[in-house]
C-alpha positions as CSV (number, residue, x, y, z in Angstrom):
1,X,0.4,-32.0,-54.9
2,X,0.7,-34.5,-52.3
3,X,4.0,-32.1,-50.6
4,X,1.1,-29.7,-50.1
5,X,-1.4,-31.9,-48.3
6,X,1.2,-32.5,-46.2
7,X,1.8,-29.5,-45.5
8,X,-1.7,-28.2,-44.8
9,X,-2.3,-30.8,-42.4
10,X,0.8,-30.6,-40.7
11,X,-0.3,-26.4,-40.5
12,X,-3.5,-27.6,-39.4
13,X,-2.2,-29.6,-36.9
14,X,0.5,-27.2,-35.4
15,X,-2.3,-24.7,-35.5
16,X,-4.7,-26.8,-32.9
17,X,-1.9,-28.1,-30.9
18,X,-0.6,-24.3,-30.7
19,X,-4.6,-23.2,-29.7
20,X,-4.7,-26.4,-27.2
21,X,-1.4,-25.5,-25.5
22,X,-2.8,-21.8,-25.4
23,X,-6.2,-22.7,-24.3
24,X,-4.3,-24.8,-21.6
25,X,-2.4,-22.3,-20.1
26,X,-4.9,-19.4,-20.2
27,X,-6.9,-22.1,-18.2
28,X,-4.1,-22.8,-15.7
29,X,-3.8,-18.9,-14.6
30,X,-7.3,-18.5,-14.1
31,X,-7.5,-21.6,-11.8
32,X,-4.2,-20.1,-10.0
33,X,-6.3,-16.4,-10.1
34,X,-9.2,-18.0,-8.5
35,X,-7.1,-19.7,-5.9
36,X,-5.6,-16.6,-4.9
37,X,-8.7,-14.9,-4.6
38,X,-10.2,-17.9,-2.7
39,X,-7.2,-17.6,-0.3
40,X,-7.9,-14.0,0.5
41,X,-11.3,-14.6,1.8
42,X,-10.7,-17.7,3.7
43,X,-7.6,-15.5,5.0
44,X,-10.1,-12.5,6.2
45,X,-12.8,-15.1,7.3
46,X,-10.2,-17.2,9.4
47,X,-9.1,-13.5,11.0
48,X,-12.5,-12.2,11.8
49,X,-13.4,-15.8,13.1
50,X,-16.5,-15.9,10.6
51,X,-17.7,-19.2,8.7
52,X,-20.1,-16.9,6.5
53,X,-18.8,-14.9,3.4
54,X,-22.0,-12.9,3.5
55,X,-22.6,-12.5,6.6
56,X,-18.4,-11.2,7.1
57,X,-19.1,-8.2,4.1
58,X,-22.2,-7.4,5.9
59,X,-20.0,-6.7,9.2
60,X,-17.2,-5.0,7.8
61,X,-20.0,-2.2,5.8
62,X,-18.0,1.3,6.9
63,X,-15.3,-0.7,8.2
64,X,-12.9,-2.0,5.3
65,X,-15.4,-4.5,3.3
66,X,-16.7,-2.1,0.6
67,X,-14.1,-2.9,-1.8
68,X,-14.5,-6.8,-1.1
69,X,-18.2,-6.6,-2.1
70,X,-17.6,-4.2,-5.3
71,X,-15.0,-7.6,-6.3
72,X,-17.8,-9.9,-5.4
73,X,-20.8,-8.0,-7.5
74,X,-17.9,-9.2,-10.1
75,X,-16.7,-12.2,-9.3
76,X,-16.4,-15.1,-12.6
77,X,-17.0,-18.9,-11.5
78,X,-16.0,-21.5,-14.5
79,X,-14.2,-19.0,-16.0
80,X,-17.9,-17.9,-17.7
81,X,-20.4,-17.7,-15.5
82,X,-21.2,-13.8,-13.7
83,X,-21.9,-14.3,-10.2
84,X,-24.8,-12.6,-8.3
85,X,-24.2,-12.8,-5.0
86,X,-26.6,-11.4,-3.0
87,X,-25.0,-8.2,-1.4
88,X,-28.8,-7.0,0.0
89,X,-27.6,-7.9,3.6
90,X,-24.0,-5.9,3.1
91,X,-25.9,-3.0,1.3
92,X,-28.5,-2.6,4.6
93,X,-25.5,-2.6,6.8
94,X,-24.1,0.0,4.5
95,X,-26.8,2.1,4.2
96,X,-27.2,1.7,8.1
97,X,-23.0,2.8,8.8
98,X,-24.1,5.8,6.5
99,X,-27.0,6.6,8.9
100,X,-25.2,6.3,12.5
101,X,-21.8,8.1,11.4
102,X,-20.9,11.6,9.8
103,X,-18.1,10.6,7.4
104,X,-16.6,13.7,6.1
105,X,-14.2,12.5,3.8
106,X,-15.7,12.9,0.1
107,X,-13.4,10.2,-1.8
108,X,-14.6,7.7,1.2
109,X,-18.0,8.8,0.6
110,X,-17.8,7.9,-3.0
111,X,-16.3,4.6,-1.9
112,X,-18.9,4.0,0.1
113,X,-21.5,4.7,-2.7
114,X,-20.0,3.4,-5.3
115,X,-20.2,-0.2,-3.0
116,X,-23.6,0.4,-2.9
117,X,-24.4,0.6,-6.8
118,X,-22.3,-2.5,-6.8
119,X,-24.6,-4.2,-4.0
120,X,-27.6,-3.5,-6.5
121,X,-28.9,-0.9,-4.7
122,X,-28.3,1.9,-7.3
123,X,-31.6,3.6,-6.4
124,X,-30.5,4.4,-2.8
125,X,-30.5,7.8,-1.6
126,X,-27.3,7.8,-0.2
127,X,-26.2,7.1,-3.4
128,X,-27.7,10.4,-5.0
129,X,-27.1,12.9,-1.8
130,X,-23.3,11.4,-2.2
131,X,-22.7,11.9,-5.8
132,X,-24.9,15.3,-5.6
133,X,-22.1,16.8,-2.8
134,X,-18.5,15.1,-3.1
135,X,-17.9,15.2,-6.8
136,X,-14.8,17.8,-6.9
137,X,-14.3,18.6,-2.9
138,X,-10.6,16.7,-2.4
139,X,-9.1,17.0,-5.7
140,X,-8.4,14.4,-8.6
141,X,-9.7,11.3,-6.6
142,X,-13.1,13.0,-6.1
143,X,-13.4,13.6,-9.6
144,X,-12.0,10.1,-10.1
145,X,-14.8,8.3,-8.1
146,X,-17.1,10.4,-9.3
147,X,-17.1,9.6,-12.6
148,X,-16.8,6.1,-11.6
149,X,-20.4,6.8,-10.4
150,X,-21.7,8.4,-13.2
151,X,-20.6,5.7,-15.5
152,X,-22.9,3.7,-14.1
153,X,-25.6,5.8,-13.1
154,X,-25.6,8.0,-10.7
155,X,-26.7,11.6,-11.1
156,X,-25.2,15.3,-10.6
157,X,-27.0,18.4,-11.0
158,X,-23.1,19.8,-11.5
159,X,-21.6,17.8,-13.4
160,X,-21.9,15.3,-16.5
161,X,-19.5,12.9,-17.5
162,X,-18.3,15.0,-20.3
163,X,-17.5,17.7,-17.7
164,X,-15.3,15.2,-15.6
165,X,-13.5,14.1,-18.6
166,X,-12.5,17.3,-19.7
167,X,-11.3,18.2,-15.6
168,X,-9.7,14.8,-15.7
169,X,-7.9,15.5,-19.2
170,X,-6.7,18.7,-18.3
171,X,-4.6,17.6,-15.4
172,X,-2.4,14.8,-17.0
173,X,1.4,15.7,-17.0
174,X,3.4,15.8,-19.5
175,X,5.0,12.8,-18.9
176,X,1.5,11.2,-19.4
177,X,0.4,10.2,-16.1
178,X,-1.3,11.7,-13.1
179,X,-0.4,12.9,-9.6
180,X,-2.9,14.9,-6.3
181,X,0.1,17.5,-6.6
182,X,3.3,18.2,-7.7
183,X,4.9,18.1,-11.4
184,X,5.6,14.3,-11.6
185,X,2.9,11.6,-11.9
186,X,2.1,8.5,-9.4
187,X,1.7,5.0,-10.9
188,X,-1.9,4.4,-8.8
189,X,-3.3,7.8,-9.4
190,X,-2.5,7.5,-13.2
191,X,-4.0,4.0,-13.1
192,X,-6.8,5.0,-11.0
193,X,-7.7,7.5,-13.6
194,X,-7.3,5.8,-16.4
195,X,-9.8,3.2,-14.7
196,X,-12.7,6.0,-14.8
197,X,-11.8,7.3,-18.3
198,X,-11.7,3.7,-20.1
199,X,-15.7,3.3,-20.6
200,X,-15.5,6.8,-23.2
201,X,-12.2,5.7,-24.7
202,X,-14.4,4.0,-27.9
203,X,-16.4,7.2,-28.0
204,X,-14.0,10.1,-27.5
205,X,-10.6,10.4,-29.3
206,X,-8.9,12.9,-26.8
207,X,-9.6,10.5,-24.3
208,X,-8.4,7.2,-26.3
209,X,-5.4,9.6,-26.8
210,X,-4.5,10.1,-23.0
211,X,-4.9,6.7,-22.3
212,X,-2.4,5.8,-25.0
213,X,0.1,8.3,-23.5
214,X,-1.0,6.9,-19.5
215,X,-0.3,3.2,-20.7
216,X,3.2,4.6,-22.1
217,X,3.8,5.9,-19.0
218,X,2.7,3.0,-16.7
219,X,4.8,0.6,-19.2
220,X,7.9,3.0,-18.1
221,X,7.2,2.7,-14.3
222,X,7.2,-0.8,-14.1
223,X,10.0,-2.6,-12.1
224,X,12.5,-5.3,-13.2
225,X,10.0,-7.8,-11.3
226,X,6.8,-7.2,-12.7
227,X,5.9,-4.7,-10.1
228,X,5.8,-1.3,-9.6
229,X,6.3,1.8,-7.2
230,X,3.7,4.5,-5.4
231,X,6.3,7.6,-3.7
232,X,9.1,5.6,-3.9
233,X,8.0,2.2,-2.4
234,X,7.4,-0.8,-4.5
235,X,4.3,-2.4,-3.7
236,X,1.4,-5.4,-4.4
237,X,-1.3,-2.4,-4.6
238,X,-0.3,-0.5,-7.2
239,X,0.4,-3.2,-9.1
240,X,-2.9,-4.3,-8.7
241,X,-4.1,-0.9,-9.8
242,X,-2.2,-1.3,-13.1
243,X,-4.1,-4.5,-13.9
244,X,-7.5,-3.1,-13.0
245,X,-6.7,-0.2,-15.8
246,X,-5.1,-2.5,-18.5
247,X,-7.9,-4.8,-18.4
248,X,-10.4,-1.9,-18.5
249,X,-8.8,-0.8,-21.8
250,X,-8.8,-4.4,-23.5
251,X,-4.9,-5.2,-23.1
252,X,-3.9,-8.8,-21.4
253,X,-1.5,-7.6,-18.6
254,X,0.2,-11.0,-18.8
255,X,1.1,-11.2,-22.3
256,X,1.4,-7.7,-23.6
257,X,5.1,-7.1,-24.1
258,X,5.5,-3.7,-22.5
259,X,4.5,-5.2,-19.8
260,X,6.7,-7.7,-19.0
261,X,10.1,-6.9,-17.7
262,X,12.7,-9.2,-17.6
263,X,10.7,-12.3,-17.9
264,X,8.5,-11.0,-15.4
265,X,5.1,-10.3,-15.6
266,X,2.5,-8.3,-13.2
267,X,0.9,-11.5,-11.5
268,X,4.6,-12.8,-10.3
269,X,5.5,-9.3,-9.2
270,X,2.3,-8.9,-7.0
271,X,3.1,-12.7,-5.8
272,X,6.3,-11.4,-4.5
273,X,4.0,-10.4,-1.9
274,X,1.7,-13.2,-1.0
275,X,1.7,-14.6,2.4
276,X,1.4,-18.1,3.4
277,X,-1.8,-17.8,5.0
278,X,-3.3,-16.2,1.7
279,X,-2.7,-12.1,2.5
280,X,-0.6,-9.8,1.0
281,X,2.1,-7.5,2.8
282,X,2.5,-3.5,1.3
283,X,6.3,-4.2,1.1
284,X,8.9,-6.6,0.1
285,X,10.3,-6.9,4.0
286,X,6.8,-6.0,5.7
287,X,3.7,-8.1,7.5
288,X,0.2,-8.8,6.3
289,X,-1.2,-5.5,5.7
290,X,-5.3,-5.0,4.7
291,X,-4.9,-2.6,2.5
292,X,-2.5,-4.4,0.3
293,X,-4.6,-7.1,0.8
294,X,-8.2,-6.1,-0.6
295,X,-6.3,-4.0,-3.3
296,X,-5.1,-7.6,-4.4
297,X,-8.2,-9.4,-4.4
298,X,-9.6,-6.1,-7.0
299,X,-6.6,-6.8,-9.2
300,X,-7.1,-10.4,-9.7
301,X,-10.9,-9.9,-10.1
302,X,-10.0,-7.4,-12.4
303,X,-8.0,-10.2,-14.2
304,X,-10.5,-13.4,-13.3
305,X,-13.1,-10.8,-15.7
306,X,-10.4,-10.1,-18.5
307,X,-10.1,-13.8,-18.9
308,X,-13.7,-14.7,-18.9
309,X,-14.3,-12.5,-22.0
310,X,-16.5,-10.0,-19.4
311,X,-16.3,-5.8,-19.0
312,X,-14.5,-3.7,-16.5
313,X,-14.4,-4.1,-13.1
314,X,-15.7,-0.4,-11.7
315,X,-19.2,-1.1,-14.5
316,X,-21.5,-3.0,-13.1
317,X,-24.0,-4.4,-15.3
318,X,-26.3,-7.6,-15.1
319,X,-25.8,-10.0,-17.5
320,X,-28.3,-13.0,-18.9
321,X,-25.9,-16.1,-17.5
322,X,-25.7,-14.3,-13.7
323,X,-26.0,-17.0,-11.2
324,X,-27.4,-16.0,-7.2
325,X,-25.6,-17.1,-4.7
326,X,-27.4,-16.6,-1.5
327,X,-25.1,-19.2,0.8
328,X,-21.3,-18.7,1.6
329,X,-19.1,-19.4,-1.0
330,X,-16.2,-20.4,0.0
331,X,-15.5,-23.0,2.2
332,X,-13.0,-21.6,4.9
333,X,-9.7,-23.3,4.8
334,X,-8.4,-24.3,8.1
335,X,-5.4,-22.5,9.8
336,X,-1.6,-24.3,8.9
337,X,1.0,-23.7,11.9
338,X,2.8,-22.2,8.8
339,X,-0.2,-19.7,8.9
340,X,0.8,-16.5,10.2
341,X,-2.9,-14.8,9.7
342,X,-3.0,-13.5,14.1
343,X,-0.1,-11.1,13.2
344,X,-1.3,-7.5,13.0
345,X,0.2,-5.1,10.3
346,X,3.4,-3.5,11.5
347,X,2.0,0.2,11.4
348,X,-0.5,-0.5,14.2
349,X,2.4,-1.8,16.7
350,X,4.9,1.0,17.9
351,X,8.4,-0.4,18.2
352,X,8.9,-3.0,21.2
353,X,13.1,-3.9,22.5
354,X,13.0,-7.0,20.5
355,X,11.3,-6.1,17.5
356,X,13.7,-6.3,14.3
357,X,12.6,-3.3,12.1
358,X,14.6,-1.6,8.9
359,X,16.8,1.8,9.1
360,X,15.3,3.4,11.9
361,X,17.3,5.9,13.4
362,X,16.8,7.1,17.2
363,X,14.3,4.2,18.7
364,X,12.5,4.9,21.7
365,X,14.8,4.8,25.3
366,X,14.1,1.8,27.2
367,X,15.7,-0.2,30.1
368,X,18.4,-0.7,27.4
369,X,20.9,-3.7,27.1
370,X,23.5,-1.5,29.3
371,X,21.9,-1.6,32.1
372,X,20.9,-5.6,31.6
373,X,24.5,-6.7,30.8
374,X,25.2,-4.4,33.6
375,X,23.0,-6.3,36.0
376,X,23.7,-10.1,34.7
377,X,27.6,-8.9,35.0
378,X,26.7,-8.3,39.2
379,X,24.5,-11.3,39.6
380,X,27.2,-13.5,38.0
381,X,30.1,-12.2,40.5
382,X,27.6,-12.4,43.0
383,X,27.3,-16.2,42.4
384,X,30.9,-16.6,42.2
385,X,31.4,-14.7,44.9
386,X,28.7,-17.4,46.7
387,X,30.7,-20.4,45.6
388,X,34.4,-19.3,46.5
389,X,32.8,-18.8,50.2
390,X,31.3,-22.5,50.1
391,X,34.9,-23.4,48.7
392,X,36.3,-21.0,51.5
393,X,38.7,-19.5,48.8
394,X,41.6,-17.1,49.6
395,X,40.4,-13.1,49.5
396,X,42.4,-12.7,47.1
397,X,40.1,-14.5,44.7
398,X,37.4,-12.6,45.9
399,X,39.3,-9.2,45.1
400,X,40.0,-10.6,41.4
401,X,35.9,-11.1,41.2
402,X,35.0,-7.8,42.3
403,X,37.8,-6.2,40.2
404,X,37.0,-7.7,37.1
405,X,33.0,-7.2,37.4
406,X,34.0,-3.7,38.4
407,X,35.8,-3.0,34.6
408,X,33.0,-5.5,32.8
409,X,30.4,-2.9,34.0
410,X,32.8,-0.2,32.9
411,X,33.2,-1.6,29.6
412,X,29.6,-2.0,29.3
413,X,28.9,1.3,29.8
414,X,31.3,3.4,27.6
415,X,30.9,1.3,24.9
416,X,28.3,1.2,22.4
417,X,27.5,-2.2,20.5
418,X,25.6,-1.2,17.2
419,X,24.7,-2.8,14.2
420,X,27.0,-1.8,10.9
421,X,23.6,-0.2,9.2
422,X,23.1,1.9,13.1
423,X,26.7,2.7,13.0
424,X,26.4,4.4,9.4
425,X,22.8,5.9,10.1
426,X,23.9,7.9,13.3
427,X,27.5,8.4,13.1
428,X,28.3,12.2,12.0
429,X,30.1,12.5,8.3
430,X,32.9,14.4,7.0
431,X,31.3,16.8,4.6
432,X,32.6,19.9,2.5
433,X,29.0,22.3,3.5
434,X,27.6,24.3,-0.1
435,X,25.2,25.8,2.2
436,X,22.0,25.5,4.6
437,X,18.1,24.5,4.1
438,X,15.1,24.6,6.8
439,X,13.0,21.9,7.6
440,X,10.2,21.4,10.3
441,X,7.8,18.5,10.8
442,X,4.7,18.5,11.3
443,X,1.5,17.0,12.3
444,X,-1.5,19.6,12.9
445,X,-3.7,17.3,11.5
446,X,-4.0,14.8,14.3
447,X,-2.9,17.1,17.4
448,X,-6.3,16.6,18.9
449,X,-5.1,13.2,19.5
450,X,-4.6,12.7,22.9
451,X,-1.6,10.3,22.3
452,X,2.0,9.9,23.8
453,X,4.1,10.9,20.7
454,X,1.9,13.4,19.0
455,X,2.7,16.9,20.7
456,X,-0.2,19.3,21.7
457,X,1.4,22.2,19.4
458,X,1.3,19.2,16.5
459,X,5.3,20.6,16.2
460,X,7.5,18.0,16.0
461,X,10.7,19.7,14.3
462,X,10.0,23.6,14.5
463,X,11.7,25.2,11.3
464,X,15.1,24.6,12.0
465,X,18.3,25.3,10.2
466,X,20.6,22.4,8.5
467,X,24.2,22.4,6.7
468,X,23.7,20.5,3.6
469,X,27.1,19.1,1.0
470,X,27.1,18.3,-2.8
471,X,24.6,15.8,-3.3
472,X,22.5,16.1,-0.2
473,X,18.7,14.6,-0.3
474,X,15.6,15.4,1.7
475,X,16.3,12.2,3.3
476,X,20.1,12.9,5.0
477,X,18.4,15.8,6.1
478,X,15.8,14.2,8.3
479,X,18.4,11.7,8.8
480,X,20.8,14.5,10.6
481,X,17.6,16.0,12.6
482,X,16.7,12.9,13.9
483,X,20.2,12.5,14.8
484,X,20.3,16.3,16.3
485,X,17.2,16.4,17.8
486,X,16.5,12.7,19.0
487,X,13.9,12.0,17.1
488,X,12.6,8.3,15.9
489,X,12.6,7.5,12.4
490,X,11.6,4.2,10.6
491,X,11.5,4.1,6.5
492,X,11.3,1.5,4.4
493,X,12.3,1.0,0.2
494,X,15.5,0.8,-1.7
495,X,18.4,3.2,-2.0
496,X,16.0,6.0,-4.1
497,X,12.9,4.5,-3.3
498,X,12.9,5.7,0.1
499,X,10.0,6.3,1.8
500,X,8.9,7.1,5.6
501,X,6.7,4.5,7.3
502,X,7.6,6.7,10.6
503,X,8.4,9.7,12.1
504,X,8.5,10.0,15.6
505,X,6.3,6.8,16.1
506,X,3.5,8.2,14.1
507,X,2.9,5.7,11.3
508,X,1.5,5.4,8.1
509,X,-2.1,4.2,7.8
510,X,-2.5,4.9,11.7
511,X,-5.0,7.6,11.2
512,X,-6.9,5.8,8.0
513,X,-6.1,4.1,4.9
514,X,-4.5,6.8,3.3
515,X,-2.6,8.7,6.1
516,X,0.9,8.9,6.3
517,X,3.7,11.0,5.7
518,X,4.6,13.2,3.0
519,X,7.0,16.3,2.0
520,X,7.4,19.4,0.5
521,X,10.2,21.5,-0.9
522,X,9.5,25.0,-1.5
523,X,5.7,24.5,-1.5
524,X,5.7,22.1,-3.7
525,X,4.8,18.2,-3.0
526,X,7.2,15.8,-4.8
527,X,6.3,11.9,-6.3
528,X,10.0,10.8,-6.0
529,X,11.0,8.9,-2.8
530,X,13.1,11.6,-0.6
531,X,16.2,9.9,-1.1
532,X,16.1,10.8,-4.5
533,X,15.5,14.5,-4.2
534,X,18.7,16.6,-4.0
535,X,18.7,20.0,-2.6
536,X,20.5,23.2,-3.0
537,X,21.1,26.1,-0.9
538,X,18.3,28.0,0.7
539,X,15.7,25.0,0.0
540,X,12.8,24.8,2.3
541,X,11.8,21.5,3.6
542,X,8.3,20.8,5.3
543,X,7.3,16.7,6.5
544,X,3.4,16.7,7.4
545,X,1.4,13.8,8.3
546,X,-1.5,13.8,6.2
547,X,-4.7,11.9,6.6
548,X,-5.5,12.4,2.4
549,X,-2.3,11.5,0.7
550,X,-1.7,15.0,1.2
551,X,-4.3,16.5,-0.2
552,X,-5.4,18.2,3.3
553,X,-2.2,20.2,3.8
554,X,-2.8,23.6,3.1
């Protein structure tokens, strides 16, 4: 009898310790979640040289704060309490943007909406003439945002939630997940989409049943460091749109095992990508970047909610314990010399001499070192030649100078001094040929521009004709044109991750926050990075820069 007291109590007290040290650490990664968070704003504050959190999301309405004030209509303090801030100034502004600019995009529409809703202003007109026209004009992401504004309220003489779902339903792959085109799924638009679906999962088996098979599937994409990958390039957003659709669906992104890989779980993979001065860069190897940055700050709110016991982050509901905060919330940190929050992202810069960027093939001509070397060689013999006539040398010292600057300059110029990684991207390879593919790029969509690199005829690469060996990807293709046809390149990921930043200076997220570059083979628009995608004979290649993720290419 008294072996079984002991026992009890020791359970009991193994049980409260095991609860404590629990309770404990839960606690600890919400304080480091709310830190983060914290970070980002002082981060965007410092940039935008604003001491007002309010009065910053009011300014950036149209311009890149909508998400920031969807995460702050949600925003936990003391890991219970909801916070209402009060978005009335942000939604104005908003409403305002709407008025003063045509924005034809229907996804951004939607966005901008859907902010609204979150601002409290769920009654707006904009929000009803927006969900009335866009719902279903640029494929799966219309639908996606469009449900997200039916869930919580809005109205559509077209379509009901129930019509969405079963649009939504019927376009998951069979390997689970979700892509704008193409055969194989993406791990944002499957999260994405899960995100809109996971209010109805409770009420509607077929679609509990395609989330099961979408979590499978994101629990397969996810990389030996916690993160994961969008079109070949591992990135902080898309793992930040993984959390947002775990916690919408009840499971703990941190603890659930198939989501941990290697030890690692999503929060260390998207810190592989914080900055010191609290942003986020898109890659491993890149520089602060906004988009990776507000996509961030949604994750952890996402996660800051999960943890505080509260609902998803795309429902907005009032709740009894809501707080108003009507004065800044966060104090602004001040600027370290470790801070690095001036630099711009890389995509907005084009190339300069001393600028160190990965694999680019073909960088633009400039007074290259040739002709500096070339020069410093002269204006060294020069000086020489200066002090052997103050030493009053013998001529034939001043024949050796000349001579010998003479075959420097030679040297100089008939030999080039590359890199081993420029060597291997632009030297020609031995190769047995199978047969030939075409490829052109493209870039029709923006060829009003009036910019240097972006012809008139929007043809970079007219359909052209390529030899191709055993083995040979979209990307040794572009990799021979560019070599053939002089053309820039700059792409960034691991060997089959690859991805193209930029082609022919023309950069991704130049032209909006989902522009960039994307290919086809045979029609068809591919998920896998274009390393990974081997051709055969008589393929047909097409590279077009899109400003909707490809969704505008005909």
């Amino acid at each position: 009898m008294k072996n079984k007291i002991i026992a009890v109590i020791l359970a009991v007290i193994f049980i409260g310790t095991s609860i404590q040290i629990t309770s404990f650490a839960q606690t600890n990664t919400v304080g480091e979640i709310n830190d983060l968070l914290d970070d980002i704003v002082s981060f965007n504050l410092t940039k935008e040289n604003e001491n007002d959190t309010l009065k910053w999301l009011a300014d950036g309405a149209g311009n890149g704060t909508e998400f920031y004030a969807i995460a702050f209509s949600q925003r936990i303090l003391d890991y219970s309490l909801s916070a209402q801030y009060d978005l009335s100034g942000f939604a104005a502004a908003m409403e305002k943007f709407l008025d003063e600019n045509d924005v034809k995009n229907a996804v951004t529409k939607q966005k901008y909406a859907l902010s609204l809703i979150a601002a409290g202003k769920e009654d707006s007109e904009k929000v009803e003439q927006i969900t009335e026209t866009t719902i279903g004009e640029l494929g799966i992401m219309s639908f996606v945002f469009g449900l997200h504004l039916l869930n919580n309220g809005a109205q559509s003489s077209t379509y009901t939630t129930e019509t969405i779902i079963d649009k939504l339903l019927s376009l998951q792959l069979s390997d689970g997940g979700w892509a704008l085109t193409g055969q194989y799924s993406d791990t944002d638009i499957t999260a994405m989409t899960v995100q809109a679906l996971a209010p109805h999962r409770e009420t509607k088996a077929e679609v509990t049943e395609s989330i099961d098979k979408a979590i499978k599937n994101l629990s397969e994409r996810q990389l030996e460091d916690g993160d994961f990958s969008s079109y070949g390039v591992a990135n902080p957003d898309s793992v930040a749109q993984v959390i947002i659709a775990l916690t919408s669906v009840g499971i703990d992104p941190l603890t659930d095992e198939r989501f941990v890989k290697n030890e690692n779980d999503v929060l260390y993979g998207i810190k592989k990508y914080l900055l010191s001065d609290g942003s986020f860069k898109h890659t491993e190897d890149g520089d602060s970047n906004p988009m990776a940055t507000y996509q961030v700050f949604l994750g952890l709110t996402a996660l800051n909610r999960f943890y505080a016991g509260k609902g998803p982050l795309f429902i907005f509901e009032k709740e009894e314990d809501e707080i108003i905060i009507t004065e800044d919330p966060v104090e602004q940190k001040p600027e370290t010399e470790e801070s690095n929050i001036s630099e711009e992202p890389k995509n907005e810069d084009k190339p300069v001499d001393n600028e160190p960027i990965k694999d680019i093939v073909n960088a633009k001509k400039t007074f290259g070192y040739k002709a500096w070397l070339s020069i410093a060689a002269a204006v060294i013999a020069v000086l020489l030649i200066i002090i052997c006539i103050i030493k009053k040398q013998k001529a034939s010292t001043f024949i050796l100078i000349i001579v010998s600057t003479a075959i420097l300059i030679c040297i100089i110029i008939f030999t080039d001094i590359q890199t081993a990684d420029n060597y291997y991207s632009t030297a020609d390879l031995e190769r047995e040929v199978i047969g030939t593919v075409t490829m052109q790029i493209r870039c029709d969509k923006i060829k009003d521009k009036n910019l240097e690199f972006i012809p008139e005829n929007g043809i970079i690469l007219d359909e052209t004709e390529f030899d191709i060996a055993e083995g040979y990807t979209v990307y040794d293709v572009l990799i021979d044109a560019a070599k053939k046809h002089s053309i820039h390149l700059e792409s960034t990921g691991a060997d089959g991750l690859k991805y193209m930043s930029g082609i022919n200076y023309i950069y991704e997220l130049d032209f909006g926050d989902i522009s960039g570059w994307v290919y086809y083979v045979n029609g068809e628009r591919l998920s896998v990075g274009c390393d990974a995608y081997e051709l055969k004979a008589g393929d047909i290649i097409e590279w077009h820069y899109s400003l909707e993720l490809g969704n505008d290419i005909d």
